[in-house]
C-alpha positions, 0 to 999 in steps of 0.5 A: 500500500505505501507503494502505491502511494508513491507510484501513483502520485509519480506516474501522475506527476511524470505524466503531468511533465510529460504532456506538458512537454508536448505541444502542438504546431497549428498549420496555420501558426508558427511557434516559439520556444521561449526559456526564460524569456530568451528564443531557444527554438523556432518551430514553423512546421506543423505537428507535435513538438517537445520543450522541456517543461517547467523551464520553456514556454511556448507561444505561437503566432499566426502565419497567415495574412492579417488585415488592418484597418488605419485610423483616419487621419488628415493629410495636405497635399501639395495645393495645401487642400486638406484631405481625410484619408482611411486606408487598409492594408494586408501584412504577414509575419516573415521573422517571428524571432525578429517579431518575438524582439521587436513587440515582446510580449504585446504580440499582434495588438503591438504589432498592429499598433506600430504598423498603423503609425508606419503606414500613416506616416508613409501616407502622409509622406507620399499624399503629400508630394502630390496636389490634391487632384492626383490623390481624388483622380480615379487611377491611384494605383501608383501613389498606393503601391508607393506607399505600400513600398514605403511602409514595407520598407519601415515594417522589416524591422518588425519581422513582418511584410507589408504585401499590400496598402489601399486607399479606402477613403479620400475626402475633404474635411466637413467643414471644406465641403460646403465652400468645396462646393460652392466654388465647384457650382461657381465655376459651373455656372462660369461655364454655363455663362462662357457656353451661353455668350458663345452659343448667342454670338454665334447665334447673332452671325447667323441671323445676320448672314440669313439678313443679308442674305434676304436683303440679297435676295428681295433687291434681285427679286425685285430688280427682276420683277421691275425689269419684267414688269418695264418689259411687259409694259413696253409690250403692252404699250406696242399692242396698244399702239399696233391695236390703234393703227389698225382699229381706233374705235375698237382702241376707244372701246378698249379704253372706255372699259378700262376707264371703267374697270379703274374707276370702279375697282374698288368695292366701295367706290361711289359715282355721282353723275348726272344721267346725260354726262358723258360717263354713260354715253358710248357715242358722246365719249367716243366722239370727245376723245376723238383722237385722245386715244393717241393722246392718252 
């Protein structure tokens, strides 16, 4: 009995030690074995591992791609125009024993900490090489990747590889907008006025061309028409005259009807004769123009 006392208690106590030298590397983790605080060993691949117990610790560390999430912060670019910038970027432990001496104990909270200040630096220092109009354009895959090889550079003596910054977010301030926007709407509608005096001066010199060219056309109508009409005169006045050399009383006729279609063209034209005048005398009219006809 008083030897099963004491085995039992040393198996317990030898399996105690013995799972406690045991421990187990995730695929996705790298492990260190730490004694008393110093790096004895690095352990990457997965599977069982052995430390001796009571004296080392182990402590793993993820080995996958970690994402992280910048604070938002203002930066000025060249034209001195304030800008809020929020930016996500994507990093990997590449030396955990350079890891382990740069962040001790704090492991990825400091990690993430410090990367977060490495990368707003590198922010500012490459947004602020540039003028604000590069930095809203669509196409900033060129200022990113120079950020991204910036941060990279400072993140080594973490242990860590920045593989890649974007640039979530570029806006002016709140208290920008309002005047942002003004002077955008200002500069629109200066546009709009430039567009309208163009669109009515070029309207002005088609109205005058059109002008000009009507004036044109109605002085060469009417000179044609003048023509015509001294033509058709001087051919009419031919007739007229050969028309009276061979019948003067069919001429006299032609007069009087024409004397009559004259004096009563209009529709309220009035007539106040005596009965006997010679207005309604064929005869009588014919013997007082006698030879009128030529005269007339």
């Amino acid at each position: 009995m008083q030897k099963a006392a004491i085995i039992i208690p040393a198996i317990v106590v030898a399996a105690v030690i013995g799972m406690s030298s045991v421990f187990v590397v995730d695929e996705r983790e790298k492990a260190l074995i730490l004694q008393f605080g110093q790096v004895k060993q690095v352990k990457s691949d997965p599977g069982l591992g052995f430390k001796l117990p009571l004296i080392q610790d182990v402590v793993t560390y993820d080995d996958r791609i970690l994402s992280l999430s910048t604070r938002p912060l203002e930066v000025t670019p060249l034209d001195d125009r304030r800008l809020v910038v929020d930016a996500f970027a994507r990093w990997r432990l590449v030396d955990v024993v350079q890891f382990r001496e740069a962040v001790g104990q704090g492991g990825e909270t400091v990690a993430k900490s410090r990367l977060d200040s490495i990368i707003n630096a590198a922010i500012r220092e490459v947004l602020g090489s540039v003028p604000s109009t590069t930095v809203l354009s669509d196409d900033r895959t060129p200022l990113m990747n120079q950020i991204r090889d910036l941060a990279r550079r400072e993140a080594a003596s973490l242990g860590v590889d920045v593989i890649d910054v974007r640039l979530t977010r570029t806006d002016l301030p709140e208290q920008n907008l309002e005047a942002t926007y003004a002077r955008m709407r200002a500069e629109r509608e200066r546009e709009a006025a430039d567009e309208i005096a163009r669109g009515n001066e070029a309207a002005q010199r088609v109205r005058a061309t059109a002008d000009r060219t009507r004036t044109e056309l109605t002085s060469e109508a009417q000179k044609q028409a003048e023509i015509v009409r001294g033509q058709a005169e001087a051919e009419a006045n031919g007739i007229y005259a050969q028309s009276y050399g061979q019948d003067p009383t069919f001429f006299a006729f032609t007069r009087q009807l024409d004397f009559y279609r004259k004096s009563l063209a209009s529709d309220t034209s009035s007539l106040v004769t005596q009965p006997d005048s010679l207005y309604f005398d064929y005869d009588r009219f014919l013997q007082s123009i006698g030879d009128a006809p030529a005269a007339r």
